[in-house]
PyMOL Python script that loads the backbone (N, CA, C, O; Angstrom):
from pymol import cmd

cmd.read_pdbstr("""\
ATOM      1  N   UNK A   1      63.450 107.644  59.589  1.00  0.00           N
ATOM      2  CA  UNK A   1      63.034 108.449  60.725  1.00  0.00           C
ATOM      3  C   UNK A   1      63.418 107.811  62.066  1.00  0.00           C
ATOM      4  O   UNK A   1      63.355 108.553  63.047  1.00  0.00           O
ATOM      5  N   UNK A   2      63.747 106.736  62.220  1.00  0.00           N
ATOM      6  CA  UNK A   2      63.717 105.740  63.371  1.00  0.00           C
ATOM      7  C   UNK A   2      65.319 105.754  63.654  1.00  0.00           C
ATOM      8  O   UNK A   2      65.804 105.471  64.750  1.00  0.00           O
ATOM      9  N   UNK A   3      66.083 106.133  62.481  1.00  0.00           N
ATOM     10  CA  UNK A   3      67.531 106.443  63.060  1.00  0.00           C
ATOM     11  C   UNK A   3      68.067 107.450  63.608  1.00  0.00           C
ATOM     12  O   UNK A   3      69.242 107.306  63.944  1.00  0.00           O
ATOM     13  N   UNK A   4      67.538 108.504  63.822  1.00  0.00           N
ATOM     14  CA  UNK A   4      67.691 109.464  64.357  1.00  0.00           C
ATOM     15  C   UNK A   4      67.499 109.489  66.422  1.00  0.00           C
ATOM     16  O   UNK A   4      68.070 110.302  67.148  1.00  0.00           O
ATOM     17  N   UNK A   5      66.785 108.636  66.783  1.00  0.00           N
ATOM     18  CA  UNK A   5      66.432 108.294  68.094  1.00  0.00           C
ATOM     19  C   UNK A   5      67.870 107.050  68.436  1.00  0.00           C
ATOM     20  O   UNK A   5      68.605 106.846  69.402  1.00  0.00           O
ATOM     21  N   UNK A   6      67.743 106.540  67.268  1.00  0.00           N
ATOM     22  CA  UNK A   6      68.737 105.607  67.854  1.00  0.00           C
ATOM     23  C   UNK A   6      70.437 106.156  67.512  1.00  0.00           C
ATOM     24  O   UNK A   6      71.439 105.442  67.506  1.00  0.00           O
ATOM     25  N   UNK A   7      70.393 106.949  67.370  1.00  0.00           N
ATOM     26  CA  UNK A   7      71.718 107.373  66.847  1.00  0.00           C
ATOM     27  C   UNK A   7      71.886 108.303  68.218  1.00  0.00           C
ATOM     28  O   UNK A   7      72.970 108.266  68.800  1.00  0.00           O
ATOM     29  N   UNK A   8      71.018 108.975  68.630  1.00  0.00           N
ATOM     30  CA  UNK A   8      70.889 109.825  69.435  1.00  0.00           C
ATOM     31  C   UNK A   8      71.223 108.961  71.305  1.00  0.00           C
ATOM     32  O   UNK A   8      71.972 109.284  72.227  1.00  0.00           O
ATOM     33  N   UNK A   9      70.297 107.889  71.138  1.00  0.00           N
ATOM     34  CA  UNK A   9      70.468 106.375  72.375  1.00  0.00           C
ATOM     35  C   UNK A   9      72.057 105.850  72.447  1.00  0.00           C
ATOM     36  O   UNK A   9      72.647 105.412  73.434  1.00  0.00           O
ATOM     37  N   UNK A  10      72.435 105.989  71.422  1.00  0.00           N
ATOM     38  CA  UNK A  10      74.024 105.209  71.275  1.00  0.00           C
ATOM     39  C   UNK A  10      75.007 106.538  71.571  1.00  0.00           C
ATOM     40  O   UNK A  10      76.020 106.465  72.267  1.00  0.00           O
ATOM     41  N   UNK A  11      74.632 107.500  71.061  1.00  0.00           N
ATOM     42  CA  UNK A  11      75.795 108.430  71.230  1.00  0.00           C
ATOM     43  C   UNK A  11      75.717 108.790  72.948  1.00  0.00           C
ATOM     44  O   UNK A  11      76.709 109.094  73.611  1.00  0.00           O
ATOM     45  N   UNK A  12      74.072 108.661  73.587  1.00  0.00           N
ATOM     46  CA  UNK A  12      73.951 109.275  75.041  1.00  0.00           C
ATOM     47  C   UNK A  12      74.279 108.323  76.118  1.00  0.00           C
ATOM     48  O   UNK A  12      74.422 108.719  77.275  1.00  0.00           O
ATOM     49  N   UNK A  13      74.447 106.674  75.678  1.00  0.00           N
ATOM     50  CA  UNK A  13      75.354 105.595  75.808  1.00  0.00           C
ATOM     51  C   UNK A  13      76.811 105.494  75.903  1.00  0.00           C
ATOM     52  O   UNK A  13      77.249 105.122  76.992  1.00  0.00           O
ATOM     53  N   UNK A  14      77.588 105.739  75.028  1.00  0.00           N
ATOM     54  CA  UNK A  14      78.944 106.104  74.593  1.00  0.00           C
ATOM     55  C   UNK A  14      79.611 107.426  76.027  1.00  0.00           C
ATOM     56  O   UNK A  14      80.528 107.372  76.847  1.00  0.00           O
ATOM     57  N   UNK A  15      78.261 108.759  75.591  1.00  0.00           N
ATOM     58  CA  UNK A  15      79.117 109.521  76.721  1.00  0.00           C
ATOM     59  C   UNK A  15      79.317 109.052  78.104  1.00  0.00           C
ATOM     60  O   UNK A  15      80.281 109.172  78.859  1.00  0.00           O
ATOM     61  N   UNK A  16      77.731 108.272  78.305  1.00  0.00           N
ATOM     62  CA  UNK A  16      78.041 107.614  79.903  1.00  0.00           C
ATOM     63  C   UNK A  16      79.243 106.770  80.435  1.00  0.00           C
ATOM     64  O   UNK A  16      79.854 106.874  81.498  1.00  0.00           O
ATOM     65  N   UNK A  17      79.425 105.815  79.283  1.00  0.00           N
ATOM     66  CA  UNK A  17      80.769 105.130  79.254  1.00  0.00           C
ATOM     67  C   UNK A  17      81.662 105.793  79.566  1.00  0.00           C
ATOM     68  O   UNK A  17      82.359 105.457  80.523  1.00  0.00           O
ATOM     69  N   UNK A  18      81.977 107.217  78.678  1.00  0.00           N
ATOM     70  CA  UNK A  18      83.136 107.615  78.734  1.00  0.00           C
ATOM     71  C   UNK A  18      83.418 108.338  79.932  1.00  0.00           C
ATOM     72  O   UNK A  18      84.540 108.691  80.295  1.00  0.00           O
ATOM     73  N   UNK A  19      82.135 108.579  80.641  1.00  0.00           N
ATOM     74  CA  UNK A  19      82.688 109.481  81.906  1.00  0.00           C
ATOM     75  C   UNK A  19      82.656 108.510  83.033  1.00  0.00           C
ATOM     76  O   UNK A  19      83.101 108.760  84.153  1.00  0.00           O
ATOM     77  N   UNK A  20      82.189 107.560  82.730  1.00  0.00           N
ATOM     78  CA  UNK A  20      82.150 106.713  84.036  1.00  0.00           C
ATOM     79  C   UNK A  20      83.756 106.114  84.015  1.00  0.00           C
ATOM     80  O   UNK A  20      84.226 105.704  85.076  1.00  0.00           O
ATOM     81  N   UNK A  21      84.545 106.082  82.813  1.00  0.00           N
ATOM     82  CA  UNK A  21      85.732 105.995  82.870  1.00  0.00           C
ATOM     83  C   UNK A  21      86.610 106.648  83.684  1.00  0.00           C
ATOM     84  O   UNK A  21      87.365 106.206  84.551  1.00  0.00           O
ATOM     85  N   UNK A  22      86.337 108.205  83.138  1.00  0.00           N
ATOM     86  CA  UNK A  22      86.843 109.030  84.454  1.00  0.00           C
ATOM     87  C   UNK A  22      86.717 109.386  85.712  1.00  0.00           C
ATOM     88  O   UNK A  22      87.456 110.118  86.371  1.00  0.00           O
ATOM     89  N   UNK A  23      85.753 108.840  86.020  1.00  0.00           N
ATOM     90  CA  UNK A  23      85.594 109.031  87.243  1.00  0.00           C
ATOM     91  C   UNK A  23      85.912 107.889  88.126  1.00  0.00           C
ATOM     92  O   UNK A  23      85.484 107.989  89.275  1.00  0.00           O
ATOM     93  N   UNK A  24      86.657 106.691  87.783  1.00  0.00           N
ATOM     94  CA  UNK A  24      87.363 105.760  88.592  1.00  0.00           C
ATOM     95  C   UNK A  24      88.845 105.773  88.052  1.00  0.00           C
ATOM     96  O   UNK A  24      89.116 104.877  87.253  1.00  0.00           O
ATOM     97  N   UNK A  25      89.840 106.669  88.383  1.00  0.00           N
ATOM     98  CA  UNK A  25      91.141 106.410  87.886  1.00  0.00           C
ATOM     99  C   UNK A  25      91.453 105.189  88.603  1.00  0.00           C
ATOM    100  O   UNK A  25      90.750 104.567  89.399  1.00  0.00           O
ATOM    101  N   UNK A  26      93.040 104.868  88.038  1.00  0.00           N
ATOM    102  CA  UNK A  26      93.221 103.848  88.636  1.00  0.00           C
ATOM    103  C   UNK A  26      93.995 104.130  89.795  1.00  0.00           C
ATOM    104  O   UNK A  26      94.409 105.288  89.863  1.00  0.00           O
ATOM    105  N   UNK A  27      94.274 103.409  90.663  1.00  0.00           N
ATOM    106  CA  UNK A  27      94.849 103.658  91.830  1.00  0.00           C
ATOM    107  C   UNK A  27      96.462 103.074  91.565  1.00  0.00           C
ATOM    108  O   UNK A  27      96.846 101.969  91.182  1.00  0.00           O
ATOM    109  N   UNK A  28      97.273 104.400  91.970  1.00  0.00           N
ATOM    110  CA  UNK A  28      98.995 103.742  91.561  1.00  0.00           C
ATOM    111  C   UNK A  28      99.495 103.613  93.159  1.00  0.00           C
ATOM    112  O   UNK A  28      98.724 103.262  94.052  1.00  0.00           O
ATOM    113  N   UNK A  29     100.553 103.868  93.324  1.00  0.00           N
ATOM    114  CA  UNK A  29     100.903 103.405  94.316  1.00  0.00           C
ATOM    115  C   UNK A  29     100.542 104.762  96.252  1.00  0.00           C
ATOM    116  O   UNK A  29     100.222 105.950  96.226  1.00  0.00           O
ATOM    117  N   UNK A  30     100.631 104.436  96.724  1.00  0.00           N
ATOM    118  CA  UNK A  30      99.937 105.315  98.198  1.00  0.00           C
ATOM    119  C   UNK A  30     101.515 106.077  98.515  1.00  0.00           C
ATOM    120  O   UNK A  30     101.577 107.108  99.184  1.00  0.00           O
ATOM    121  N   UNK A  31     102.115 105.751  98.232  1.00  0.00           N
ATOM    122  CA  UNK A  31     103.490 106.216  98.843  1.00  0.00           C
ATOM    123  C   UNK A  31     104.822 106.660  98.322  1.00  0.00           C
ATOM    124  O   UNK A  31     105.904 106.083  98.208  1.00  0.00           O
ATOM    125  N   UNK A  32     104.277 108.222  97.960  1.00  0.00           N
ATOM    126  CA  UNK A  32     105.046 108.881  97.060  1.00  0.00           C
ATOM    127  C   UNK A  32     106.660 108.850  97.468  1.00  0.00           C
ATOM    128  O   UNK A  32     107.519 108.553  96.638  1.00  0.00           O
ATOM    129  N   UNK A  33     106.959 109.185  98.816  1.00  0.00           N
ATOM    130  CA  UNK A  33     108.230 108.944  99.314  1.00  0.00           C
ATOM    131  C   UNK A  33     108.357 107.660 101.343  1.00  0.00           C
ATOM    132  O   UNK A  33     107.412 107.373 102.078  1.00  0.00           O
ATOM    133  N   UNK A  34     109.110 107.470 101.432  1.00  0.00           N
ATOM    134  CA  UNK A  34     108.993 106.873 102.616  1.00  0.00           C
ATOM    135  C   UNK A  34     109.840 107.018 103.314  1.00  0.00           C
ATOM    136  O   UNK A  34     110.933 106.985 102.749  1.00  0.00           O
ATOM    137  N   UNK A  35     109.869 107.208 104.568  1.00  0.00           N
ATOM    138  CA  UNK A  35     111.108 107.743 106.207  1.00  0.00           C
ATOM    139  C   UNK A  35     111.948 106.282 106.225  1.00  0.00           C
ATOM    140  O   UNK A  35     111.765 105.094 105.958  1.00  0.00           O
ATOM    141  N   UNK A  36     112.866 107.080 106.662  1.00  0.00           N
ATOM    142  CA  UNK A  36     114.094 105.479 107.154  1.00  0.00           C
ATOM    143  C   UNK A  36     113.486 105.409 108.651  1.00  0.00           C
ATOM    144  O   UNK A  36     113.408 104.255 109.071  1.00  0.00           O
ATOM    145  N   UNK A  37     113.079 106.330 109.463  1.00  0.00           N
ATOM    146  CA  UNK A  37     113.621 106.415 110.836  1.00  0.00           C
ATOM    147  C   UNK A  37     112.204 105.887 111.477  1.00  0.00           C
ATOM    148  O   UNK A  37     111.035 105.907 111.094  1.00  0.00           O
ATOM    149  N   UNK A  38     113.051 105.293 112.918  1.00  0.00           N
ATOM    150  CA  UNK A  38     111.934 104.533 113.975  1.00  0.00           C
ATOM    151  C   UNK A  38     110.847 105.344 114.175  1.00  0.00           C
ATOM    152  O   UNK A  38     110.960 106.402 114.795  1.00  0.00           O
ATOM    153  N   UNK A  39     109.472 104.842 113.573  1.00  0.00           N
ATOM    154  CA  UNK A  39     107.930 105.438 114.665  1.00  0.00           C
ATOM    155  C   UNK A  39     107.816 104.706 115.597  1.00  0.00           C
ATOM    156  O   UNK A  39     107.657 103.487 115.541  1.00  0.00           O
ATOM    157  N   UNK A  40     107.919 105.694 117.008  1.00  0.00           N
ATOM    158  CA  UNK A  40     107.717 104.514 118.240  1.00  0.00           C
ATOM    159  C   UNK A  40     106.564 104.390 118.477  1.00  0.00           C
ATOM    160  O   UNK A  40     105.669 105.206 118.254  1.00  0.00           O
ATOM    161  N   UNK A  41     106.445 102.793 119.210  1.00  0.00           N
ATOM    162  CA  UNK A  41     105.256 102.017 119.332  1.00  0.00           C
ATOM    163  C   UNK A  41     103.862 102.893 119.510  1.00  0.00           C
ATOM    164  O   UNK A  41     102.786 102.905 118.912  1.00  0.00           O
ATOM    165  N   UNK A  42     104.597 103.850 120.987  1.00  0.00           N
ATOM    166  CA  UNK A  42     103.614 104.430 121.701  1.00  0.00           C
ATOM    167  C   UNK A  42     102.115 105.151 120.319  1.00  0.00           C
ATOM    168  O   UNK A  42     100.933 104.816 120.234  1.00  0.00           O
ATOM    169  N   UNK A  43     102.678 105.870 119.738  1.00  0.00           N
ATOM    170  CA  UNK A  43     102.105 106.612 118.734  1.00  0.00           C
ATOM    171  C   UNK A  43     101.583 106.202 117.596  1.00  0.00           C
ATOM    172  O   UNK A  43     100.900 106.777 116.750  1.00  0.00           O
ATOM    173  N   UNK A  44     102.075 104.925 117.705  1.00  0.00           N
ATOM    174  CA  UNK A  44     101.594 104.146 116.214  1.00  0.00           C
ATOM    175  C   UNK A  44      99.652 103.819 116.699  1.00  0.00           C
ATOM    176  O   UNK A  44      99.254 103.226 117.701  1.00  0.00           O
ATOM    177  N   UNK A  45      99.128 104.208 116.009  1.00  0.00           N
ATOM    178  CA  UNK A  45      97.646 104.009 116.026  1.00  0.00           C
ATOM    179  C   UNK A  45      97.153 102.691 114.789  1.00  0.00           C
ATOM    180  O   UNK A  45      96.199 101.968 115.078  1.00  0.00           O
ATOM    181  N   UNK A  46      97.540 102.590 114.094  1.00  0.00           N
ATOM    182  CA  UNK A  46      97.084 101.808 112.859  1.00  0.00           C
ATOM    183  C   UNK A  46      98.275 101.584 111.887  1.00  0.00           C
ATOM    184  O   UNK A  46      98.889 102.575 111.492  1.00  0.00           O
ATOM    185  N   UNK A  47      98.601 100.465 111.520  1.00  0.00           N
ATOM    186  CA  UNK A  47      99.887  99.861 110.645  1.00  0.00           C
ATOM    187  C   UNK A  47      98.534  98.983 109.050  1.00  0.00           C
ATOM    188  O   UNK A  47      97.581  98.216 108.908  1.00  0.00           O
ATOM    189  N   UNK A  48      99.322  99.729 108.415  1.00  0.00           N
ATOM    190  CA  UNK A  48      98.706  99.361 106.975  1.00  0.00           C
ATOM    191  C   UNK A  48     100.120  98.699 106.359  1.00  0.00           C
ATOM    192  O   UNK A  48     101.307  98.993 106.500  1.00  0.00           O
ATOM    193  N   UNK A  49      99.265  97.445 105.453  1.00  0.00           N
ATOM    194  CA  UNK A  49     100.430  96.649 105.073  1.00  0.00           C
ATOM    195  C   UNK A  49     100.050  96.438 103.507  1.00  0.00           C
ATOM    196  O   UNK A  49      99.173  95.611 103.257  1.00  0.00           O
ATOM    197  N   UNK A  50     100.571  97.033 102.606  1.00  0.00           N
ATOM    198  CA  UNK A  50      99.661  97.086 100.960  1.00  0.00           C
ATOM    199  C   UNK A  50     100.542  95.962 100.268  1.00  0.00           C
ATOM    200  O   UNK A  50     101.654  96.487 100.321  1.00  0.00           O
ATOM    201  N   UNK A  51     100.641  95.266  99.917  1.00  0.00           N
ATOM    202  CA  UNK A  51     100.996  93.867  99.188  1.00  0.00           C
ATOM    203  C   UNK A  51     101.506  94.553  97.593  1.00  0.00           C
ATOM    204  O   UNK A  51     101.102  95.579  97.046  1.00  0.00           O
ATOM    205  N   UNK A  52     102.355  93.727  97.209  1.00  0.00           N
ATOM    206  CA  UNK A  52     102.506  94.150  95.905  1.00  0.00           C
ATOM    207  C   UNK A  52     100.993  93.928  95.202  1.00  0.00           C
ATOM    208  O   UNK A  52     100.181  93.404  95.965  1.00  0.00           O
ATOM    209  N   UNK A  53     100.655  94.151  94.273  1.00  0.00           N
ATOM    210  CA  UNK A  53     100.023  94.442  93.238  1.00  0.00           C
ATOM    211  C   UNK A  53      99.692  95.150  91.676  1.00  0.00           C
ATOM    212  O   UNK A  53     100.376  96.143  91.429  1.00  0.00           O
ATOM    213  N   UNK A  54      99.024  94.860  90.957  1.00  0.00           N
ATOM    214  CA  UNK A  54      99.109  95.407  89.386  1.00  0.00           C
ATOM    215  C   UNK A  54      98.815  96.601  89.522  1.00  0.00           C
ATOM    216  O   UNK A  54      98.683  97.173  88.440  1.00  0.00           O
ATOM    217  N   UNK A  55      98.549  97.644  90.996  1.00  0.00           N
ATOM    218  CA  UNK A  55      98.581  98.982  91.070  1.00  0.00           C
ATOM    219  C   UNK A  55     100.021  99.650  91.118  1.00  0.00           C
ATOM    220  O   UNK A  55     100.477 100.390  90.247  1.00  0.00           O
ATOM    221  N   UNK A  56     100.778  99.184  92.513  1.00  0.00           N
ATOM    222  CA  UNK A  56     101.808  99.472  92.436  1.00  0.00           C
ATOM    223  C   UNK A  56     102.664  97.875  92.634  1.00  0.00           C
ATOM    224  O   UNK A  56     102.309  96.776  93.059  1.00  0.00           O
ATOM    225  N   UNK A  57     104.187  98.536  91.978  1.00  0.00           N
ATOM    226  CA  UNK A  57     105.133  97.123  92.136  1.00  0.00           C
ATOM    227  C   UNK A  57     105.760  97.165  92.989  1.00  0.00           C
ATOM    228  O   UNK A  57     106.898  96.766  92.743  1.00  0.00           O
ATOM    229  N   UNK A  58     105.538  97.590  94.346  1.00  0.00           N
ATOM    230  CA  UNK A  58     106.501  97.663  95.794  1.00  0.00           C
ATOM    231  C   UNK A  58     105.414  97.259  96.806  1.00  0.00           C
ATOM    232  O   UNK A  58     104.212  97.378  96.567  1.00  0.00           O
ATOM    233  N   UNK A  59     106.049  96.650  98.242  1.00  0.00           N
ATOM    234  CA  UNK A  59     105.510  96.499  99.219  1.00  0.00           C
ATOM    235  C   UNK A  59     104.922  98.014  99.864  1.00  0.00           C
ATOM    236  O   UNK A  59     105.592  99.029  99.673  1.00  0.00           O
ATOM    237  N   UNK A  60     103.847  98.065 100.504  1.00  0.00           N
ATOM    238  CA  UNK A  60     103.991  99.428 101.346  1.00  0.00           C
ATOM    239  C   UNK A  60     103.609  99.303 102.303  1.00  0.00           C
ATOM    240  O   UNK A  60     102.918  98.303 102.495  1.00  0.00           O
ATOM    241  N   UNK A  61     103.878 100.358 103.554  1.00  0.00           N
ATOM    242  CA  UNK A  61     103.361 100.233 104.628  1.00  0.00           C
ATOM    243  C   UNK A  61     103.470 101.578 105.087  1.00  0.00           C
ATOM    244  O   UNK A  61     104.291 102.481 104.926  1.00  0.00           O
ATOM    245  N   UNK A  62     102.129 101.408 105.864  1.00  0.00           N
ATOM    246  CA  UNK A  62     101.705 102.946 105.976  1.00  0.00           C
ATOM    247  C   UNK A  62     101.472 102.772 107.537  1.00  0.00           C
ATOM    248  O   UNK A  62     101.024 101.728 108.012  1.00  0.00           O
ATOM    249  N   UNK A  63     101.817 103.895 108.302  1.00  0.00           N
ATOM    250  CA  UNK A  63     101.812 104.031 109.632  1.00  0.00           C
ATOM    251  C   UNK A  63     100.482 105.052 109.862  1.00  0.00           C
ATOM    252  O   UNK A  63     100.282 105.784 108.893  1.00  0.00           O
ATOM    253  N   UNK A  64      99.678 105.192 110.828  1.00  0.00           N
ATOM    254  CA  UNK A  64      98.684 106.069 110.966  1.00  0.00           C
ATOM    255  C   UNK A  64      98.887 106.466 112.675  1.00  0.00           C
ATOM    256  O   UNK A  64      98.674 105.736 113.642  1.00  0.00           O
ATOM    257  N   UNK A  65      99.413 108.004 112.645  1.00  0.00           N
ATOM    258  CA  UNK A  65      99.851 107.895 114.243  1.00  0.00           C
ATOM    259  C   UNK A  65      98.197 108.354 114.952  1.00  0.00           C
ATOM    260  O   UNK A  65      97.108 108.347 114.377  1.00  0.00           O
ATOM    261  N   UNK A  66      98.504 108.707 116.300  1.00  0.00           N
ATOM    262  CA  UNK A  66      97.362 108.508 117.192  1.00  0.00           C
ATOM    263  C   UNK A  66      96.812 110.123 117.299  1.00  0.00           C
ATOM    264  O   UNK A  66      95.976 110.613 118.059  1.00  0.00           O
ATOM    265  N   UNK A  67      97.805 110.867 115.992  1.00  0.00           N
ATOM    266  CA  UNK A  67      97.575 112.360 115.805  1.00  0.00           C
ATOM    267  C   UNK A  67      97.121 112.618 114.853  1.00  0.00           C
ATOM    268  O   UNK A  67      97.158 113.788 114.471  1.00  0.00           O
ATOM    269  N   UNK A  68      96.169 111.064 113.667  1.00  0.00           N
ATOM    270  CA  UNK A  68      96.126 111.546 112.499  1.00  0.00           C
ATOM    271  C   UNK A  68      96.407 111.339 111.073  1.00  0.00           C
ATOM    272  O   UNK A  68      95.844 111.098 110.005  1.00  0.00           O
ATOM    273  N   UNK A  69      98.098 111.654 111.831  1.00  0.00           N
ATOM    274  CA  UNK A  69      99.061 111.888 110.366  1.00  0.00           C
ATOM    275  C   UNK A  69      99.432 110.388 109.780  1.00  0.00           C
ATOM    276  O   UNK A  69      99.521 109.422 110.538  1.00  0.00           O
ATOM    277  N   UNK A  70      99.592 110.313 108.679  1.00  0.00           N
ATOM    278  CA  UNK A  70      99.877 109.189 107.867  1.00  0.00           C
ATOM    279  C   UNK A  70     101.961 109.261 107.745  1.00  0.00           C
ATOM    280  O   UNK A  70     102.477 110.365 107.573  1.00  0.00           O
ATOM    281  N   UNK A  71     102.466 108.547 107.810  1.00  0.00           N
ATOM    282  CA  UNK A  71     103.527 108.399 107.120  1.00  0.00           C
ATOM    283  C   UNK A  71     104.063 106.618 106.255  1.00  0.00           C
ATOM    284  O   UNK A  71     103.514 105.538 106.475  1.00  0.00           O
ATOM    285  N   UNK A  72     104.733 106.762 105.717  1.00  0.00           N
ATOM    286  CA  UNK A  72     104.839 105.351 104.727  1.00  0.00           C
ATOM    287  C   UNK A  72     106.719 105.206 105.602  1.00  0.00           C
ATOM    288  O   UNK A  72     107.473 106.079 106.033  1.00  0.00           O
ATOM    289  N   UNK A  73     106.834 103.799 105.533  1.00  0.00           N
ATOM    290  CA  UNK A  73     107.954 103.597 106.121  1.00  0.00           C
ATOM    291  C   UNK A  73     108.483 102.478 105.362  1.00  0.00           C
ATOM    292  O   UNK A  73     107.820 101.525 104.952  1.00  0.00           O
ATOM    293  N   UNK A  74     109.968 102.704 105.178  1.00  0.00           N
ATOM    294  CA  UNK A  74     110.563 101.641 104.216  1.00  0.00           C
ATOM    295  C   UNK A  74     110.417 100.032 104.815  1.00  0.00           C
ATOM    296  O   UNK A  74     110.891  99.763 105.919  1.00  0.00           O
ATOM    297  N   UNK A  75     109.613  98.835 103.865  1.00  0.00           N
ATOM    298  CA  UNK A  75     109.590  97.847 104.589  1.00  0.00           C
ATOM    299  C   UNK A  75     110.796  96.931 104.599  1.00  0.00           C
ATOM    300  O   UNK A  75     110.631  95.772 104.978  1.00  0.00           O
ATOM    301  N   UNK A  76     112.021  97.354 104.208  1.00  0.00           N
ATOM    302  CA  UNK A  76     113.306  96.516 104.326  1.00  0.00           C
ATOM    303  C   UNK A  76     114.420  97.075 105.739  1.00  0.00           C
ATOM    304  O   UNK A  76     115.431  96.491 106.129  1.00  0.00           O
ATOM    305  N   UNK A  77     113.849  98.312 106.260  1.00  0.00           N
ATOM    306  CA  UNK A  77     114.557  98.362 107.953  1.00  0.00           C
ATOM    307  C   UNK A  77     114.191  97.670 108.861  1.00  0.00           C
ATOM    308  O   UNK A  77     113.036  97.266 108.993  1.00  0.00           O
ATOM    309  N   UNK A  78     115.124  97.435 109.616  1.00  0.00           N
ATOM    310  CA  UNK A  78     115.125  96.095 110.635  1.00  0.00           C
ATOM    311  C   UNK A  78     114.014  97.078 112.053  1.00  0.00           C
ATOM    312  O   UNK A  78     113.428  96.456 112.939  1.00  0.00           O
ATOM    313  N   UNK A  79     113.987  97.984 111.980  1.00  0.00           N
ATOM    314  CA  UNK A  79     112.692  98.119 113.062  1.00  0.00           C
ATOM    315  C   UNK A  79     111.355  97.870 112.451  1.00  0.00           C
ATOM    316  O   UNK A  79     110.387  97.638 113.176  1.00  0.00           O
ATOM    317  N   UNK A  80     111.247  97.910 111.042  1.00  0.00           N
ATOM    318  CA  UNK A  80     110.137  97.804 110.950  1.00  0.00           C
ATOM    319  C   UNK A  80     109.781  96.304 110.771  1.00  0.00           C
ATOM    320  O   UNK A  80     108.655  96.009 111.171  1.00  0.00           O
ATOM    321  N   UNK A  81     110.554  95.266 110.226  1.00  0.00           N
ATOM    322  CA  UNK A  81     110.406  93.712 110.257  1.00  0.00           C
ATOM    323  C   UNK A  81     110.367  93.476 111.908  1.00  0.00           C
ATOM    324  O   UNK A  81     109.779  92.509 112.393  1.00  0.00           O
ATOM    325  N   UNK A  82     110.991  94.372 112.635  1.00  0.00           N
ATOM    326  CA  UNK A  82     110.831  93.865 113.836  1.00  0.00           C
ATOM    327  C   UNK A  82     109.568  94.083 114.454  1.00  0.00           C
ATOM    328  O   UNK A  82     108.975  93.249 115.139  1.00  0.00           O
ATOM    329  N   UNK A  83     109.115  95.416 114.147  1.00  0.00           N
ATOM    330  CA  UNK A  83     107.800  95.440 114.160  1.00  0.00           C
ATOM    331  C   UNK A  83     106.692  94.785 113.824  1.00  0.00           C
ATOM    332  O   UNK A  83     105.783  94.532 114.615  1.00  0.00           O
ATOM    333  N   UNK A  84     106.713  94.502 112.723  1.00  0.00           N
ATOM    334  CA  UNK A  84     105.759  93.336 111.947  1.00  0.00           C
ATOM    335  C   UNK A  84     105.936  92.068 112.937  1.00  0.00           C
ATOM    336  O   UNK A  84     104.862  91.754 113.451  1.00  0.00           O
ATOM    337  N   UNK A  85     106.835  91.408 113.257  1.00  0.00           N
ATOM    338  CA  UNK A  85     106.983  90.223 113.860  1.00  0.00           C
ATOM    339  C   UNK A  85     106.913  90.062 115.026  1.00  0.00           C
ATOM    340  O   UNK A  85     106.950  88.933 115.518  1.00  0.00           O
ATOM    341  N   UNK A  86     106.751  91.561 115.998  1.00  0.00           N
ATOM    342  CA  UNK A  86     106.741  91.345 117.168  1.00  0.00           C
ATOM    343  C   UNK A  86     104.633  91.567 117.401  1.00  0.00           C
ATOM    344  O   UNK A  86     103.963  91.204 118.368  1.00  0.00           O
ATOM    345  N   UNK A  87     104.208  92.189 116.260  1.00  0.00           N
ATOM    346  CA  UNK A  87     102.797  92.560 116.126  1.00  0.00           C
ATOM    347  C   UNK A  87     102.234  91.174 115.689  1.00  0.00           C
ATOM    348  O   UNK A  87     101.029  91.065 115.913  1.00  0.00           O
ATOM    349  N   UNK A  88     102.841  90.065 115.104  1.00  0.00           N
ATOM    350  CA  UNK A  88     102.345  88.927 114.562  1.00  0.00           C
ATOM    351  C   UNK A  88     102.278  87.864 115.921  1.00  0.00           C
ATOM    352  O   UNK A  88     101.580  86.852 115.870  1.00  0.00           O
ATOM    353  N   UNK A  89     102.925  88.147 116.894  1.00  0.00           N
ATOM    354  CA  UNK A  89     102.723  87.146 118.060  1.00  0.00           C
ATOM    355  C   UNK A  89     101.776  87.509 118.954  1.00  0.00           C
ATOM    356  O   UNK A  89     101.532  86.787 119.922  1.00  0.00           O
TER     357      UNK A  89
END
""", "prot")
cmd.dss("prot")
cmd.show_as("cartoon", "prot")
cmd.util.cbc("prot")
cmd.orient("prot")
C-alpha cells in the first residue's frame, strides 16, 4: 500500500526535472549575422564584447545604438579594433 504514494512522489519529481529542463535552453550564440560597415561613434550607446565560450565558438560584439537597435559587427575590421583600442585608453 505504501508504494503507491511513493511511486506517485518520484514520478511528480521526475516531471519537475523534466520541465525545469525546458525551461532554461541553452544559450548559442547572440549573432545570427554581422555588418562589415562603420557605426559612428556619435550613435553608439553601449558596445557589448561576448568572449568566446562553450555557448558560442566566435568572438562577438554587439553595438546598442542611442535608438535602441542592436546590431553585431565583425570583430576582425580595422574600425572596429580601432574602436576597441581607442575606448580602452
Amino acid at each position: 500500500m505504501t508504494t503507491k504514494p511513493l511511486l506517485l512522489l518520484a514520478a511528480l519529481t521526475l516531471c519537475c526535472c523534466i520541465a525545469s529542463l525546458h525551461a532554461l535552453p541553452t544559450q548559442g550564440c547572440r549573432c545570427i549575422r554581422s555588418i562589415y560597415s562603420q557605426v559612428p561613434l556619435k550613435v553608439i550607446k553601449k558596445l557589448e564584447l561576448i568572449p568566446i565560450s562553450g555557448h558560442c565558438r566566435r568572438t562577438e560584439i554587439i553595438i546598442t545604438r542611442r535608438n535602441g537597435s542592436k546590431v553585431c559587427v565583425k570583430p576582425e575590421e580595422k574600425w572596429v579594433n580601432s574602436l576597441l583600442s581607442n575606448l580602452q585608453k
